[in-house]
Each structure stands twice: as C-alpha cells, then as structure tokens.
C-alpha positions as CSV (number, residue, x, y, z in Angstrom):
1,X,111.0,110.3,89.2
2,X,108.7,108.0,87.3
3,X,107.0,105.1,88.5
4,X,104.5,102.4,87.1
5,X,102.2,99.8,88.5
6,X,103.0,95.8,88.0
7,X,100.5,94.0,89.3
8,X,99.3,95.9,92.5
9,X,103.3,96.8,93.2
10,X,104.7,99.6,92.2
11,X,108.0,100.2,90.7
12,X,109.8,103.7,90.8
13,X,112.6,105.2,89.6
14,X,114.7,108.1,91.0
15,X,117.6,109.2,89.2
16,X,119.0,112.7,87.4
17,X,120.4,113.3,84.3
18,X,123.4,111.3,85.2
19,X,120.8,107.8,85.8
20,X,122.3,104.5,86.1
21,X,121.2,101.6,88.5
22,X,122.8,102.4,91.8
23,X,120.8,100.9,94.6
24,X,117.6,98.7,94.5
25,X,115.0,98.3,97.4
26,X,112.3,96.7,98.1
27,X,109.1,98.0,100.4
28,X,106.9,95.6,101.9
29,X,103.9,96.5,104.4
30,X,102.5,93.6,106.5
31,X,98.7,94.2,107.3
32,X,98.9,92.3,110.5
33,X,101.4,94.5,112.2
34,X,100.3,97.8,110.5
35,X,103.8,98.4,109.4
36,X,106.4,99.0,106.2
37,X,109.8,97.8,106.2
38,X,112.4,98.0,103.1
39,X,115.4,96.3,102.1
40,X,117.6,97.4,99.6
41,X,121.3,96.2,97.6
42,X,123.4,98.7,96.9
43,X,125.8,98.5,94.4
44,X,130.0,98.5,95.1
45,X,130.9,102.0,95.4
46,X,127.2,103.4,95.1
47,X,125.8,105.5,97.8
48,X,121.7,105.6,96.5
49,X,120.9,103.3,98.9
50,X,119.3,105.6,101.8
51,X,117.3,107.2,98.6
52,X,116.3,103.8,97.4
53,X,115.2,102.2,100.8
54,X,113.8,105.3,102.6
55,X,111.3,106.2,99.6
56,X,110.2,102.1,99.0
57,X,109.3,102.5,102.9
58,X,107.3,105.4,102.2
59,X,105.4,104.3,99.2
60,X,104.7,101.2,100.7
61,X,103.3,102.6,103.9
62,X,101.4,104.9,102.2
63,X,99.7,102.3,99.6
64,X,100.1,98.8,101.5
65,X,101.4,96.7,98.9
66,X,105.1,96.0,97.3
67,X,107.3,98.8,96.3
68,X,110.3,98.4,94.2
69,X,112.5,101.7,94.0
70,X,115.5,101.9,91.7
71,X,117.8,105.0,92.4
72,X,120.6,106.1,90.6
73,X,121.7,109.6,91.6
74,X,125.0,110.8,90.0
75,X,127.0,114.5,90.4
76,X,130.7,114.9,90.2
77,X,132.3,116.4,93.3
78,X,129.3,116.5,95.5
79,X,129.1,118.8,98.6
80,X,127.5,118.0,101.7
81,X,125.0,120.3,101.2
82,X,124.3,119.5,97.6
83,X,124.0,115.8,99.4
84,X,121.2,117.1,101.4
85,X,119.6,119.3,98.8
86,X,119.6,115.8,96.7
87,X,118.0,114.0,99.7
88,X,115.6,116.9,100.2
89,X,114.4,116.3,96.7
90,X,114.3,112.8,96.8
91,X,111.8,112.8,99.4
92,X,109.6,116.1,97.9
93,X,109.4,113.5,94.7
94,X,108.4,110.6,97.0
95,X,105.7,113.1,98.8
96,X,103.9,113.8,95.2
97,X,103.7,110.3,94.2
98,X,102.4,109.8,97.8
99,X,99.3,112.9,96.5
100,X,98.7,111.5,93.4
101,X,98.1,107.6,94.1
C-alpha cells in the first residue's frame, strides 16, 4: 500500500506484485450527517472492487475528507481462503494508514 495527499484528499493504492488498475473508489464523508460513504467502478472481469470501496470508506471516515483508493490485486488460481487472507491484509494495510495519519 502507498498513498499520498492531493490537496486535503488522499489517494491510495493497494495492489501486489501482480499491480494493475482493477477497481477505483471514491470515499466521501459529509460533516452534517457524521457519515462516510464510497463508490467505486470496477473494471470488466475485475473483482478489487470490495478492496477498493471498503478501504476509501475507512480512510475517509477516519480523516473526513475525500479518499481515492485504486486496487489492483492479482494471483493465479486463487482459493477461497487465499481470498480471505487477501482481504484480511487489505484491511490490516488500511488499519496502519488509519495509525499513521
């Protein structure tokens, strides 16, 4: 994961050796209802998209501005449980960004 400020936003990447752009999403918090919400674009015949939009939520919620999270995930022949290992990591990356902002 690596991630850099524009503006106040944030953008962040999440990707393995295998990176490529799979899913992009966007994190938005709105100070009125004391709330994040995400919305992401996945691309045809990507599945990064619960990475992407989960972890823009996150960030956002945590620093109350705009998040964009690019994720791009890749291993051949993935199991279920590697698929939740993956997600596990995802969101331990997400927590330490999250400590260090």
């Amino acid at each position: 994961m690596s991630a850099f400020y524009v503006g106040r936003g944030l953008v962040a990447l999440i990707c393995n050796e295998n990176a490529h752009i799979g899913a992009v999403a966007v994190g938005e918090f709105d100070r009125e209802e004391k709330r994040a919400s995400s919305s992401v674009i996945t691309r045809r015949g990507h599945r990064d998209d619960a990475v992407a939009k989960k972890a823009a939520r996150s960030i956002s919620r945590h620093t109350g501005e705009p998040v964009c999270v690019i994720a791009g995930i890749h291993i051949d022949n993935i199991t279920g449980e590697e698929i939740e290992q993956v997600l596990a990591n995802a969101d331990a990356l997400v927590d330490q960004l999250i400590r260090r902002i």
